[in-house]
TORDREN-859614 format. One record per residue (C-alpha): z negated, x negated, y; residue in three letters. Coordinates in Angstrom, 3 decimals. Layout:
<recs>
+----------+----------+----------+---------+
|       up |     east |    north | residuo |
+----------+----------+----------+---------+
|        Z |        X |        Y |     Ala |
...
+----------+----------+----------+---------+
</recs>
This chain:
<recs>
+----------+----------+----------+---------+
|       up |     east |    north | residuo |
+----------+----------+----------+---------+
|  -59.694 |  -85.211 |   69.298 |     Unk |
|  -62.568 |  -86.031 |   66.763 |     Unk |
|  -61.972 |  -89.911 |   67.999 |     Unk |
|  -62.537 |  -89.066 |   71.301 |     Unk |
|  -66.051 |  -87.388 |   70.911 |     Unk |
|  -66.812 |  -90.262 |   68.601 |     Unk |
|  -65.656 |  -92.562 |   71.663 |     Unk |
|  -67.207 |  -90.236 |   74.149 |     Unk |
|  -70.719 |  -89.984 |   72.027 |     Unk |
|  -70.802 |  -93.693 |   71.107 |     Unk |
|  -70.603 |  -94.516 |   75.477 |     Unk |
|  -72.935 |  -91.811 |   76.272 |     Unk |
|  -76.008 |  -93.935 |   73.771 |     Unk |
|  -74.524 |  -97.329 |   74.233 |     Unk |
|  -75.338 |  -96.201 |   78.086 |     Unk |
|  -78.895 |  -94.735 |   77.450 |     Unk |
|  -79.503 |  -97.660 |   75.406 |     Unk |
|  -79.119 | -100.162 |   78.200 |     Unk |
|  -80.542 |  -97.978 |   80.746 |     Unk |
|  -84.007 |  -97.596 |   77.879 |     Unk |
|  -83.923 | -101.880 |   77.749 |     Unk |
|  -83.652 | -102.183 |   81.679 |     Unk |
|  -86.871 |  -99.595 |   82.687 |     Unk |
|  -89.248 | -100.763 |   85.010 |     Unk |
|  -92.835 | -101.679 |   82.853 |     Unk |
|  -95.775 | -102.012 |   85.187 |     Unk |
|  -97.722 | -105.270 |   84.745 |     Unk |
| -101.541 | -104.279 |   84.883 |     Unk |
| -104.611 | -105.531 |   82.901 |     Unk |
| -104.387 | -102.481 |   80.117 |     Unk |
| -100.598 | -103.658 |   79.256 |     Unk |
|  -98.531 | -107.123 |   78.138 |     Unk |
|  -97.446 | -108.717 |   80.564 |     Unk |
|  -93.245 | -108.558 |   80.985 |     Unk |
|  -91.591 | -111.581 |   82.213 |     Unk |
|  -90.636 | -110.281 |   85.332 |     Unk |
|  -90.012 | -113.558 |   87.586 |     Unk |
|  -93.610 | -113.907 |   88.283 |     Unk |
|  -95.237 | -117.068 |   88.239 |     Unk |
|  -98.862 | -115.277 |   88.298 |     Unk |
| -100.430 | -112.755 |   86.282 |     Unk |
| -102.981 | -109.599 |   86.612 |     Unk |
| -106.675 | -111.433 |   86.281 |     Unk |
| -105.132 | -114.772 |   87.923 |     Unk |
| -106.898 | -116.106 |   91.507 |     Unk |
| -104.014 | -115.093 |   93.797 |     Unk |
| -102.803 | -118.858 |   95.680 |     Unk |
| -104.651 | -118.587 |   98.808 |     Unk |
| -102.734 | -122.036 |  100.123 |     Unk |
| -101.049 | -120.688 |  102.610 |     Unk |
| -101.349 | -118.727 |  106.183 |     Unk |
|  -99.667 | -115.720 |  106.797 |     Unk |
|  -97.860 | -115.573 |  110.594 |     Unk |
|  -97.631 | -111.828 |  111.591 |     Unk |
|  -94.914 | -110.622 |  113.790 |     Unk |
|  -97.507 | -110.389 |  116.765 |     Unk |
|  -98.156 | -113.893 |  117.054 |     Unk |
| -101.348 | -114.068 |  115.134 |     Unk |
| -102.184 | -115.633 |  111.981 |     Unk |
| -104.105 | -114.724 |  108.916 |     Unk |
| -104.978 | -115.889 |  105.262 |     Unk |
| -106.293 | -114.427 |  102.080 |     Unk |
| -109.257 | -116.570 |  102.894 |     Unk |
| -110.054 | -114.736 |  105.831 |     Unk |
| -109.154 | -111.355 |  103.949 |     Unk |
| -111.793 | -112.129 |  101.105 |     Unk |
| -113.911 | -109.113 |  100.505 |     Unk |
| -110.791 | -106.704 |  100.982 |     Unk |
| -108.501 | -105.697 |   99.016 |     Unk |
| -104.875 | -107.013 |  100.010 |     Unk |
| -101.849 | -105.940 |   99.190 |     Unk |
|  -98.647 | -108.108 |   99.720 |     Unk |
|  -95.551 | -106.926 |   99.476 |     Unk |
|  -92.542 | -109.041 |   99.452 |     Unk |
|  -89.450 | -107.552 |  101.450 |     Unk |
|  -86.598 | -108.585 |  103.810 |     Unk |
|  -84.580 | -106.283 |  105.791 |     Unk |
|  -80.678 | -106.516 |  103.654 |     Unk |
|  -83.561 | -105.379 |  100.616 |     Unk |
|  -81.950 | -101.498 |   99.527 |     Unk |
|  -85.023 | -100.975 |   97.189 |     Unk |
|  -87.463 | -102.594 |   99.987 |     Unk |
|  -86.269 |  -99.905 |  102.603 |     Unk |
|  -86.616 |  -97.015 |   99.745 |     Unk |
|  -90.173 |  -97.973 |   98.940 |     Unk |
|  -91.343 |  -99.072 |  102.490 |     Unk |
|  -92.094 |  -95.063 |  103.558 |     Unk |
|  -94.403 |  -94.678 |  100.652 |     Unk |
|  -96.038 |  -97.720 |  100.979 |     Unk |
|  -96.591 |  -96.767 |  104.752 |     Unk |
|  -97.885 |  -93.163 |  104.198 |     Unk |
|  -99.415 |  -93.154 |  100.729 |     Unk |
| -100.883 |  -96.897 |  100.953 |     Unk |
| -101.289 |  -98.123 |  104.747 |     Unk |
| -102.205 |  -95.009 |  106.070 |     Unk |
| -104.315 |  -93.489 |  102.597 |     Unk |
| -106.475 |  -96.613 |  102.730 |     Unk |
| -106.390 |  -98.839 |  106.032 |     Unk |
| -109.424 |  -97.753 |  106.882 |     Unk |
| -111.554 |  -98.063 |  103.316 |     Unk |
| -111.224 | -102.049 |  103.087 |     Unk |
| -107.805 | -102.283 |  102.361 |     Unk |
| -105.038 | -104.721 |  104.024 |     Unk |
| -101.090 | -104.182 |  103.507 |     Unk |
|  -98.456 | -107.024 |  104.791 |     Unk |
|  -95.269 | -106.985 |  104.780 |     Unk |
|  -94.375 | -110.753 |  103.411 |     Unk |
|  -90.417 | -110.938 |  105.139 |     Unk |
|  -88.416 | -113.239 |  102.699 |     Unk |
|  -87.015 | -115.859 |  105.172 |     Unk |
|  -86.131 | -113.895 |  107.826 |     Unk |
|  -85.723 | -115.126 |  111.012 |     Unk |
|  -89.003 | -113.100 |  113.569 |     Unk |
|  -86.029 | -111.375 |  115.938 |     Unk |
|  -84.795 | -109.675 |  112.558 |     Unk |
|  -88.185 | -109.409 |  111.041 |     Unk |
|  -89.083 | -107.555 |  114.004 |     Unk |
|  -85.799 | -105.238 |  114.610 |     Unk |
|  -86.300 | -104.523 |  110.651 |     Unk |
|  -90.540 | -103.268 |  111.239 |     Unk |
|  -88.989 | -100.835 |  113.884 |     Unk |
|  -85.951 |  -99.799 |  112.412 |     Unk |
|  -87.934 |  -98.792 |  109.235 |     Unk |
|  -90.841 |  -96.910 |  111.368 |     Unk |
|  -93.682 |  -98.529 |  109.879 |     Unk |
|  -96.830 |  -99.589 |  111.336 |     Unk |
|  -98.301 | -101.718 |  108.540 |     Unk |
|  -98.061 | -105.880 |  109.822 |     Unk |
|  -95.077 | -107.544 |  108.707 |     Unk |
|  -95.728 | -111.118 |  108.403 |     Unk |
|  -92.702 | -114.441 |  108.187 |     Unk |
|  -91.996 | -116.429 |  104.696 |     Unk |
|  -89.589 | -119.514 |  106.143 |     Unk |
|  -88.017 | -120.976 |  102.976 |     Unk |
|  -89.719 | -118.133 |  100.922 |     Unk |
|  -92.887 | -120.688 |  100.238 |     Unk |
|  -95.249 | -117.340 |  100.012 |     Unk |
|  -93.299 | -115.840 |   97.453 |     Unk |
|  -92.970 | -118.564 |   95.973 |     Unk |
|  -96.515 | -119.251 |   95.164 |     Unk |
|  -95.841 | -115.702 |   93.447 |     Unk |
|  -92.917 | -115.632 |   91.991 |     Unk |
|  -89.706 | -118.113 |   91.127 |     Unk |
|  -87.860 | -118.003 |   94.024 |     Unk |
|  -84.543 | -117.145 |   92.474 |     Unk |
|  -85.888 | -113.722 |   91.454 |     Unk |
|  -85.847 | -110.934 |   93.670 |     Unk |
|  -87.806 | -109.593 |   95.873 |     Unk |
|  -89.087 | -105.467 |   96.100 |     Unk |
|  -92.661 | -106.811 |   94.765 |     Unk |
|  -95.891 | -105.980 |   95.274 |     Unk |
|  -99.389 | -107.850 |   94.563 |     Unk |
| -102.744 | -106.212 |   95.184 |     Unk |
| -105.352 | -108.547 |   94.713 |     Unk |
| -108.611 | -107.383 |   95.131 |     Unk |
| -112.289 | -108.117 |   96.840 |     Unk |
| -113.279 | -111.389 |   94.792 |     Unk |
| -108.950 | -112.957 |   95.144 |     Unk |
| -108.119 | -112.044 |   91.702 |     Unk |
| -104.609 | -109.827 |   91.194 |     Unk |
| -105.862 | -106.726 |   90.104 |     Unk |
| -101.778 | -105.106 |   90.019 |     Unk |
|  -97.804 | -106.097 |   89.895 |     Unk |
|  -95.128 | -104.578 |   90.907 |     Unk |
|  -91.305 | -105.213 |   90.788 |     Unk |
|  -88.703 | -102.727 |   92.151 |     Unk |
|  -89.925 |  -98.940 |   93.034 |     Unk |
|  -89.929 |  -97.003 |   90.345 |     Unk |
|  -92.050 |  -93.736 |   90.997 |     Unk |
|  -94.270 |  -94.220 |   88.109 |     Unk |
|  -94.848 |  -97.999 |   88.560 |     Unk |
|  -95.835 |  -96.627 |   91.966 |     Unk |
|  -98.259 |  -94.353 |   90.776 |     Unk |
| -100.332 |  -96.612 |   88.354 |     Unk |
| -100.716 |  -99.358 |   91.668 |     Unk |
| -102.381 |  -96.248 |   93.935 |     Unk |
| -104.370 |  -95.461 |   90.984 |     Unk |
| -105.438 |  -98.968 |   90.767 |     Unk |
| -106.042 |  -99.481 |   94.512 |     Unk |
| -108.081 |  -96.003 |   94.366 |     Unk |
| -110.137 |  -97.656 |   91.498 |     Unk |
| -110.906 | -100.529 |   93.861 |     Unk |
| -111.496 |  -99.114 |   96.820 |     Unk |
| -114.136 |  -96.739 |   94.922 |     Unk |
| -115.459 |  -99.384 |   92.707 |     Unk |
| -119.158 | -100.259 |   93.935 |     Unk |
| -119.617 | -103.011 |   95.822 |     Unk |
| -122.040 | -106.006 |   94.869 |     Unk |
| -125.019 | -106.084 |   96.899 |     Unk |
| -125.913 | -109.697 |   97.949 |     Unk |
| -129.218 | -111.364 |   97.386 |     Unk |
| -131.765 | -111.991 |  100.469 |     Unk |
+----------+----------+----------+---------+
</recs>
């Protein structure tokens, strides 16, 4: 009986011990930054090479977007984590801050528009969703054989200001903190 408790105890911190070394560390300015598949870091000039097609039929850029703050998330509809994340990006993000400067897209991982579209619906969101053929956005961002579930905010002057990778509530927490620090940090008057 003794054996089996040892067996039983031994499992029970082998499996908190793998669950401690696979956590979710946010990638911001204040901490290291974890190799997370991300070819860019916080305090990089986000790659602005590149046009973003929204689901509408218009096109955008990060060039035209300069002076907001942007916020790209990477997605695709068979994305589990994507579809658990996508509400509180919606209500906490899109609809918290659309209207103080800030710009959400949806970046659809190579996704074909009929699905991209089905998928903004299905998911009730009204933030733009905007088509990655070949996943060339993301991967200006990140290797392209790691997953998606990201998030970049870059802020007014292009630089990434916060990364994310996966949901994880707290991870979460410190990007609206660091979007509410942008939106609320004063803006540069220019010169006349």
């Amino acid at each position: 009986m003794k054996i089996k408790h040892l067996l039983f105890t031994g499992a029970l911190l082998l499996s908190a011990f793998i669950a401690g070394a696979q956590s979710v560390q946010p990638a911001t300015a204040a901490t290291p930054e974890v190799d997370r598949g991300y070819l860019v870091k916080t305090g990089d000039t986000a790659p602005s090479d590149f046009e973003l097609q929204l689901t509408d039929g218009t096109k955008t850029s990060l060039k035209q977007l300069e002076g907001k703050i942007v916020i790209l998330q990477f997605t695709a509809s068979w994305c589990e984590v994507c579809r658990e994340e996508m509400p509180h990006l919606e209500k906490d993000v899109w609809q918290a801050y659309k209207d103080k400067g800030v710009v959400l897209i949806g970046v659809d991982r190579d996704e074909p528009l009929k699905k991209v579209k089905a998928f903004r619906k299905f998911m009730n969101i009204s933030y733009p969703l905007a088509l990655d053929p070949g996943a060339d956005i993301f991967g200006r961002f990140a290797n392209k054989k790691s997953g998606v579930t990201r998030n970049v905010v870059i802020d007014r002057d292009g630089k990434i200001a916060y990364l994310t990778r996966l949901y994880d509530e707290q991870e979460f927490a410190g990007m609206l903190k660091a979007i509410d620090d942008l939106v609320n940090k004063p803006v540069a008057a220019l010169n006349n």
